[in-house]
matplotlib code that plots the C-alpha trace (Angstrom):
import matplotlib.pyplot as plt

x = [87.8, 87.1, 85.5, 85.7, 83.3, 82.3, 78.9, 77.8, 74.6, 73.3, 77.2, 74.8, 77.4, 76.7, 75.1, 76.3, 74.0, 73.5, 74.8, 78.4, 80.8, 83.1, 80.0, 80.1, 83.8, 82.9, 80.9, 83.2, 86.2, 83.9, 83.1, 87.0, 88.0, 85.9, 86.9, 90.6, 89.5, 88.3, 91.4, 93.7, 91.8, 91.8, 87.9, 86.9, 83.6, 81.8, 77.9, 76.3, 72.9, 71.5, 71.6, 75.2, 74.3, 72.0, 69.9, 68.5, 70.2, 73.5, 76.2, 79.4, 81.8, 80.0, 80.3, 83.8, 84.4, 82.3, 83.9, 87.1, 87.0, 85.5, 88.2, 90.2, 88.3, 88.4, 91.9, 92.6, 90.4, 87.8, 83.7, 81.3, 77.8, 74.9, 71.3, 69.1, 68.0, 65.2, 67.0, 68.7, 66.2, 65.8, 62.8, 60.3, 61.0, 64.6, 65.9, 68.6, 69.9, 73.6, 74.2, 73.8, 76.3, 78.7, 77.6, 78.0, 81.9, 82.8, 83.0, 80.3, 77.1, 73.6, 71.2, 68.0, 65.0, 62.5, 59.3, 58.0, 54.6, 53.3, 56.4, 59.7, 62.2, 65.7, 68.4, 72.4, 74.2, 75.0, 78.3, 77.2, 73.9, 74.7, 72.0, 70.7, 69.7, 72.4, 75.9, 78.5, 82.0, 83.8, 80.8, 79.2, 75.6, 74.7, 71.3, 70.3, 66.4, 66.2, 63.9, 60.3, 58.7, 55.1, 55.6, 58.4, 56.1, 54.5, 57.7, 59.4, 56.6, 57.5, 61.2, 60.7, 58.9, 61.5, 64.1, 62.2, 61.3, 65.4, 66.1, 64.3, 65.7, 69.8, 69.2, 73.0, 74.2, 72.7, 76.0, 77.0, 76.1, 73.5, 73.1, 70.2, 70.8, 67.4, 67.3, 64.1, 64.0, 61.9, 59.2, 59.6, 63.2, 62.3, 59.2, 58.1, 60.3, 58.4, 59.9, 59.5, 58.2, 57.8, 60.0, 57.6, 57.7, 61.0, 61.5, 60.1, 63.2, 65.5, 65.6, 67.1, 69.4, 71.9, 72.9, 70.2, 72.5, 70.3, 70.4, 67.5, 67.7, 70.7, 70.1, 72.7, 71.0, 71.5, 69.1, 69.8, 72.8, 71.2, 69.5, 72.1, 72.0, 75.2, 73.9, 74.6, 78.9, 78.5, 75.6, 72.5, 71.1, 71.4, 69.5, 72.1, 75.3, 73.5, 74.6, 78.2, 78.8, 77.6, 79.5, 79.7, 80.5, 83.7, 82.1, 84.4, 82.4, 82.9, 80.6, 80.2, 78.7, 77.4, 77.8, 79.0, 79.7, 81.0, 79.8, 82.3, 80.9, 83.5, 82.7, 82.9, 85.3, 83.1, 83.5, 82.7, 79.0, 78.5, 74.8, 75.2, 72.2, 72.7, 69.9, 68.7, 66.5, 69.8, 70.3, 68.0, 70.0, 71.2, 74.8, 74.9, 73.6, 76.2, 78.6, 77.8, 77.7, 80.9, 82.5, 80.3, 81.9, 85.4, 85.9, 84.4, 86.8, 88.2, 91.0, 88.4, 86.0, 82.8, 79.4, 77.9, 74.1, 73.6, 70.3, 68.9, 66.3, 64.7, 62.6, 64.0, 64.5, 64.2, 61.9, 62.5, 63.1, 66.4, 67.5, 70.2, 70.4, 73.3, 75.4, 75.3, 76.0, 78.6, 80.3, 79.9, 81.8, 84.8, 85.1, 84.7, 85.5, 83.1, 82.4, 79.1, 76.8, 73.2, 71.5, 68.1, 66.1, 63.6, 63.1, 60.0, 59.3, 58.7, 55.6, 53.5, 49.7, 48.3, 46.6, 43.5, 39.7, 36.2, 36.8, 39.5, 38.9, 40.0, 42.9, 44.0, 43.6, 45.8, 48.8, 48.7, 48.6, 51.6, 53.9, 52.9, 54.8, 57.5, 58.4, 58.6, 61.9, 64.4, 66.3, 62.9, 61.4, 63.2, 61.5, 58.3, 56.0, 57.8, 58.1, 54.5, 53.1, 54.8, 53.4, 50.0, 50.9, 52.2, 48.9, 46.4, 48.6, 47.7, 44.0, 43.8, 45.0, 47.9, 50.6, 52.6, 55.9, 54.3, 54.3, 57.7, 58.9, 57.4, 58.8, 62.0, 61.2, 60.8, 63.4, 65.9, 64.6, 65.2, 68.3, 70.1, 67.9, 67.6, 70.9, 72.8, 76.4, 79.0, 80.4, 83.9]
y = [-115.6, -118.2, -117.3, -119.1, -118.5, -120.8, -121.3, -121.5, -121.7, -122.6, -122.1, -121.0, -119.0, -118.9, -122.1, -123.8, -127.3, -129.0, -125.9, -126.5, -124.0, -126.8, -127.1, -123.4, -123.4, -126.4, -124.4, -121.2, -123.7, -125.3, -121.4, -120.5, -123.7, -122.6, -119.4, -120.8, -123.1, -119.9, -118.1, -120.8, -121.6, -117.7, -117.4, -114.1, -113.9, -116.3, -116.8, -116.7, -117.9, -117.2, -118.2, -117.1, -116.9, -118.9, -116.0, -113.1, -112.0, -112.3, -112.1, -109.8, -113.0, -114.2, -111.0, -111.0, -114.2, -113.7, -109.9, -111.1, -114.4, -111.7, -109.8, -112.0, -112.7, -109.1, -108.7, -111.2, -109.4, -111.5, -110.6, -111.6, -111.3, -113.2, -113.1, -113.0, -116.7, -116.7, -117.2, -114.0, -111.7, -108.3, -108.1, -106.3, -103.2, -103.1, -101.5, -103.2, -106.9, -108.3, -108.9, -105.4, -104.4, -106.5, -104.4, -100.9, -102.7, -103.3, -107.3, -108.0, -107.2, -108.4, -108.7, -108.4, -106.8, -104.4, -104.0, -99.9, -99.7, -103.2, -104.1, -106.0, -103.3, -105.0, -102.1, -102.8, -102.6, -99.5, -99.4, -95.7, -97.1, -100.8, -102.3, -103.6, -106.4, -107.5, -106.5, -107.7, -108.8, -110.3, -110.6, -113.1, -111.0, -112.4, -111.4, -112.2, -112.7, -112.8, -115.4, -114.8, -117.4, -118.1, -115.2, -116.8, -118.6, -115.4, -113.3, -115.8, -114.8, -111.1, -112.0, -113.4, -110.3, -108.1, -110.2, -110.5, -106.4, -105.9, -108.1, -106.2, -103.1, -104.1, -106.0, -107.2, -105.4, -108.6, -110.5, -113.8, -115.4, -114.7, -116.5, -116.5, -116.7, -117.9, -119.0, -121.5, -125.2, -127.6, -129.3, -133.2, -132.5, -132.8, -132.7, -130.4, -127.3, -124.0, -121.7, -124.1, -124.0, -126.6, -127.0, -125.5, -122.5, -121.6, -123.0, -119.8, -118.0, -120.5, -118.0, -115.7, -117.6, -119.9, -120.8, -121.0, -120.9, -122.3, -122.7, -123.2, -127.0, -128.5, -131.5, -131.4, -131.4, -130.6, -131.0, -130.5, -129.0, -126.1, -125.7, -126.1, -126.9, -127.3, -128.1, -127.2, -126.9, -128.7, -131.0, -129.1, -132.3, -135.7, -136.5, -134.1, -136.5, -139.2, -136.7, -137.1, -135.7, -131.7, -128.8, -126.1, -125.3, -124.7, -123.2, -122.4, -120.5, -119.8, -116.9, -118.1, -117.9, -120.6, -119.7, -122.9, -124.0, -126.9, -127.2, -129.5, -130.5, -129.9, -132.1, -129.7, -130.0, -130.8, -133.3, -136.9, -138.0, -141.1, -142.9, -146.5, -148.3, -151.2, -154.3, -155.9, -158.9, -161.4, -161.1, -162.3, -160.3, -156.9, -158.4, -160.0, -157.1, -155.2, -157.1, -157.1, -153.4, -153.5, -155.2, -153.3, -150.1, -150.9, -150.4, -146.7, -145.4, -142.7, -139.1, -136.4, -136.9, -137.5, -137.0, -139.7, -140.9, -144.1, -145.9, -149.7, -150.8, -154.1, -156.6, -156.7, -160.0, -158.9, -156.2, -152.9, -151.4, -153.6, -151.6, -149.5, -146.5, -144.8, -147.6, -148.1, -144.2, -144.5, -148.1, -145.6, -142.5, -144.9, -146.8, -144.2, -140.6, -138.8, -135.2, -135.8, -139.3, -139.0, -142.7, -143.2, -145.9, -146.8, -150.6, -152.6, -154.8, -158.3, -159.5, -162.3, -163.5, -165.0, -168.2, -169.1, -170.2, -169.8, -172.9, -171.5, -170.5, -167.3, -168.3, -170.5, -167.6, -165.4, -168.0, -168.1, -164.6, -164.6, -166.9, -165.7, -162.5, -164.3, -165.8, -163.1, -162.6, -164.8, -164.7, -166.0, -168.2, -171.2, -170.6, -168.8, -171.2, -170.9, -167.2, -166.9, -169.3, -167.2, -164.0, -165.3, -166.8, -162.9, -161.9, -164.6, -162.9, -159.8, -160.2, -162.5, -159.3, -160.9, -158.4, -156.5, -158.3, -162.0, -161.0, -159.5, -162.6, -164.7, -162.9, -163.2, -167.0, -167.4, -165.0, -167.0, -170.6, -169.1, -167.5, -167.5, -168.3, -166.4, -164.7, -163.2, -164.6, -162.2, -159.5, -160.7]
z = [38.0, 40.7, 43.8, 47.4, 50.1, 53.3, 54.1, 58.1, 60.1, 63.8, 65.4, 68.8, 70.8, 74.1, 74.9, 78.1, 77.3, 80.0, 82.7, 81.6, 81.0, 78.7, 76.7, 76.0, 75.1, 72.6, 71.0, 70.8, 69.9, 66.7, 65.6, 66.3, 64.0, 61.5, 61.2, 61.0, 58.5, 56.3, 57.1, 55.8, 52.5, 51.5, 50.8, 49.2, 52.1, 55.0, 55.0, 58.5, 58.0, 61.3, 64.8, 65.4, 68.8, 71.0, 72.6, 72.1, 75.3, 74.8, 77.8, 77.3, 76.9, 74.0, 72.2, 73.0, 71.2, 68.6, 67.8, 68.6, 66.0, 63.3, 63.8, 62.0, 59.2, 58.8, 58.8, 56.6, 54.2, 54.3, 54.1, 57.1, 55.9, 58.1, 58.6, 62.0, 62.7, 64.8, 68.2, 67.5, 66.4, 68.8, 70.9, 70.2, 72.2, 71.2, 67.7, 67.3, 67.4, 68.6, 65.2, 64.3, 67.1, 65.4, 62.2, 64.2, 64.8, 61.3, 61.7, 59.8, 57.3, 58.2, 54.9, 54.8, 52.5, 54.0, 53.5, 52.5, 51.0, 51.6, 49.0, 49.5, 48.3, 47.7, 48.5, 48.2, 51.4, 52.8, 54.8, 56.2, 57.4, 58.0, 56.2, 53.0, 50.9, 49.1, 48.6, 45.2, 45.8, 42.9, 40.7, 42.8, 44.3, 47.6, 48.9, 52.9, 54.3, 57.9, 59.8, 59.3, 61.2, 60.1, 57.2, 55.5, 52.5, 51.9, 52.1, 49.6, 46.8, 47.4, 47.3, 43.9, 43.0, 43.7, 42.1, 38.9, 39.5, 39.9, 37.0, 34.5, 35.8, 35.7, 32.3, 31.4, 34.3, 36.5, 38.5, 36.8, 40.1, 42.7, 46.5, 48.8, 52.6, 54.3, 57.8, 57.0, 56.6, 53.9, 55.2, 55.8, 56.5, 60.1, 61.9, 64.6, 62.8, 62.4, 59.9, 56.9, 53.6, 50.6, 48.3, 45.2, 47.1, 46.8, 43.3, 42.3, 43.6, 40.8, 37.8, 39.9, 42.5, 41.9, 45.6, 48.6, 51.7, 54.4, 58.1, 60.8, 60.5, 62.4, 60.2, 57.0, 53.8, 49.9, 46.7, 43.2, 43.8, 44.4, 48.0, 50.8, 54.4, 56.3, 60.0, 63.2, 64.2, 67.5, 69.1, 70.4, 71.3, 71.6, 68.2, 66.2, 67.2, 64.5, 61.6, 61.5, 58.4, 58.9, 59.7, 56.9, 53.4, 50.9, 48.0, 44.5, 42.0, 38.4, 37.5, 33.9, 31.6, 32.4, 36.3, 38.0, 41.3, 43.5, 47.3, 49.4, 52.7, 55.9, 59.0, 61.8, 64.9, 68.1, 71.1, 70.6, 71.5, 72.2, 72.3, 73.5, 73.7, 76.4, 75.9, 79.4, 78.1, 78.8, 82.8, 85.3, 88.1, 88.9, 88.7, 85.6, 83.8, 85.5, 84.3, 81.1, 80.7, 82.1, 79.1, 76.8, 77.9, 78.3, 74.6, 74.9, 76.8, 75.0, 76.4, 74.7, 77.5, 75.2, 75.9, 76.8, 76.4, 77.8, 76.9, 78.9, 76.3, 76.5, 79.1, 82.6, 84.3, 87.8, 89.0, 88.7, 92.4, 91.7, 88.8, 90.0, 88.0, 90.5, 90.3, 86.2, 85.9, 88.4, 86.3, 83.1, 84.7, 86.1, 82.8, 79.6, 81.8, 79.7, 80.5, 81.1, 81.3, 81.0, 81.8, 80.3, 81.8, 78.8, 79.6, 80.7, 84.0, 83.0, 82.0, 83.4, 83.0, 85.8, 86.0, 87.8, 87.4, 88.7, 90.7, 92.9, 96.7, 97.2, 99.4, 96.2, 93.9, 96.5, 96.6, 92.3, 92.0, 95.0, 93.1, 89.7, 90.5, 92.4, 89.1, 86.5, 88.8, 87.8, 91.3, 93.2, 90.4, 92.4, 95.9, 94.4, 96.6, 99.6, 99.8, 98.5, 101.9, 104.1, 102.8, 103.4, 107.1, 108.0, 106.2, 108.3, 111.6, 111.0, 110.0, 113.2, 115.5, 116.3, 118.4, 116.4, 118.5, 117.4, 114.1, 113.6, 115.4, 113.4, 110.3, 112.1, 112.5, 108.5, 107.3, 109.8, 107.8, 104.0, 104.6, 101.9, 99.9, 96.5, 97.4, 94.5, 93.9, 95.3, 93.0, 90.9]

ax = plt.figure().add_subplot(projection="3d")
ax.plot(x, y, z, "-o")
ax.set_aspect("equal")
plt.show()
């Protein structure tokens, strides 16, 4: 008999990124569509493999939505079985977590082993006491670990333990097909993740498991058809939005013998993120390089109000106290209407080596040095001596002790003969 389940992990209820309430609704609305999604294709149970929610502290509307979506899982007849992730798990003072509340409701099981003795006992679920290790629906056995942090290598050996302990014990009684859910991550998947193991490690769970439901790592990943990683449902981050293809699992299982299985991978419903990287190298003035990112972003303009992450990469032509940040968010808010732009400036000023010798007086080495800088900006490369003499004149006034009225007139005086010089053309 075939059997359907839907694999989930990271949904993060709860999180208003960036201190918007649409970016909480995002989230609830990925989680809702994904519940629909389960709903409509008439899966026997849902995996949960952790971090349902994003806190530990979870407010009342977020329990709402989460009980409330539940609800209709459950009566649609279908199984909710998840595992704490580690932004979930109670503190330490507290007995229970939100996830068990959701338990205490009937909307869903939380698996997990417990330890009693020093040993990793592995005890079916128990509806009266709402928890257990694993619980059988259809022949398919699906087994839960919670997130364990800096214990999970060790608490993988005692999991293989216990499974080759219960083996031995059930004999032929054993299901056709076994799942793990294990909020951890491999190593080299991502770096900087705690909560991850190698790969050899958990190859000693393969006798016994023939699906590892992951979660932890937002970043989608499968191997050997046997370890499975859907991703996060929305975007936790800018870096997440490069993995389009993530969102969760449609599983169809034939218990066998030989069990088999095939994993189909769902792209999730979130809002559009958009990372536009915008090069600067090309403009010598503020204007052109507006302009230019004006035609770049006409074409992004899109009715879901996307995220988006604007990034200026490259040289700049001009210095950088002309680099107006306001005004390219405000060009990137009127042209794409994104529900939120972020501008990150990650360019570098222009570079220039300046030119002198031992044989220069220091009032020559003072005027290179003056129109050296002049020139790595492209709008004053044309007039670099001039404006260079006059900043040493203003300087020989003031070391002279020269009123402070003579030398603003004289400043006067010298602005009055360049005007217009260096002057940007006017904006189209």
């Amino acid at each position: 008999m075939t059997v359907r389940f839907l694999h989930a992990a990271d949904i993060h209820l709860g999180n208003r990124q960036y201190g918007r309430q649409e970016r909480e609704d995002d989230f609830a609305r990925s989680f809702r569509e994904m519940i629909s999604t389960a709903v409509q294709q008439r899966v026997d149970f849902v995996l949960l493999a952790g971090d349902l929610f994003h806190k530990r502290t979870v407010e009342a509307h977020s329990f709402v939505q989460a009980a409330h979506l539940l609800d209709q899982l459950k009566q649609a007849g279908i199984a909710a079985l998840a595992i704490e992730g580690n932004h979930e798990r109670p503190y330490y003072s507290e007995g229970l977590s939100w996830l068990d509340g959701l338990a205490t409701l009937g909307l869903l099981r939380v698996l997990t082993g417990e330890y009693h003795g020093g040993e990793l006992t592995l005890d079916p679920y128990s509806d009266r006491y709402n928890r257990g290790a694993y619980i059988d629906i259809k022949g398919v056995r699906v087994y839960g670990q919670r997130y364990s942090g800096a214990t999970t290598s060790r608490i993988i050996s005692d999991l293989a333990g216990a499974l080759a302990s219960q083996q031995r014990q059930e004999s032929s009684d054993r299901p056709a097909f076994s799942i793990l859910m294990l909020h951890a991550g491999l190593e080299d998947v991502l770096d900087h993740y705690s909560g991850t193991v190698q790969r050899h490690e958990l190859d000693g769970l393969r006798p016994y498991i023939d699906y590892v439901a992951l979660g932890h790592i937002h970043k989608p990943y499968e191997q050997d058809s046997w370890l499975y990683n859907p991703g996060s449902l929305e975007n936790n981050s800018a870096d997440e939005a490069q993995w389009e293809e993530r969102g969760y699992y449609l599983v169809e299982v034939e218990p066998g013998p030989p069990p088999a299985h095939r994993a189909d991978l769902r792209r999730s419903l979130r809002r559009p993120y958009l990372r536009h990287r915008f090069t600067v190298d090309a403009y010598e003035t503020p204007v052109a390089l507006e302009q230019a990112l004006h035609t770049e972003l006409i074409p992004l303009k899109s009715d879901e109000q996307p995220i988006l992450d604007l990034v200026l990469t490259g040289i700049l032509g001009f210095g950088r106290e002309h680099l107006d940040l306001a005004s390219i968010q405000r060009i990137a808010e009127e042209l794409v209407r994104p529900l939120l732009c972020q501008v990150q400036d990650r360019t570098r000023a222009g570079l220039f080596e300046i030119r002198t010798d031992a044989s220069m007086t220091r009032r020559e080495m003072e005027h290179q040095i003056l129109v050296e800088i002049l020139e790595s900006d492209a709008r004053h490369r044309t007039h670099a001596e001039s404006w260079a003499e006059a900043a040493l004149h203003i300087k020989d006034l003031a070391l002279g002790r020269q009123p402070p009225e003579a030398i603003i007139a004289e400043l006067e005086r010298l602005l009055g003969a360049t005007e217009g010089v260096d002057e940007e053309p006017e904006r189209c």
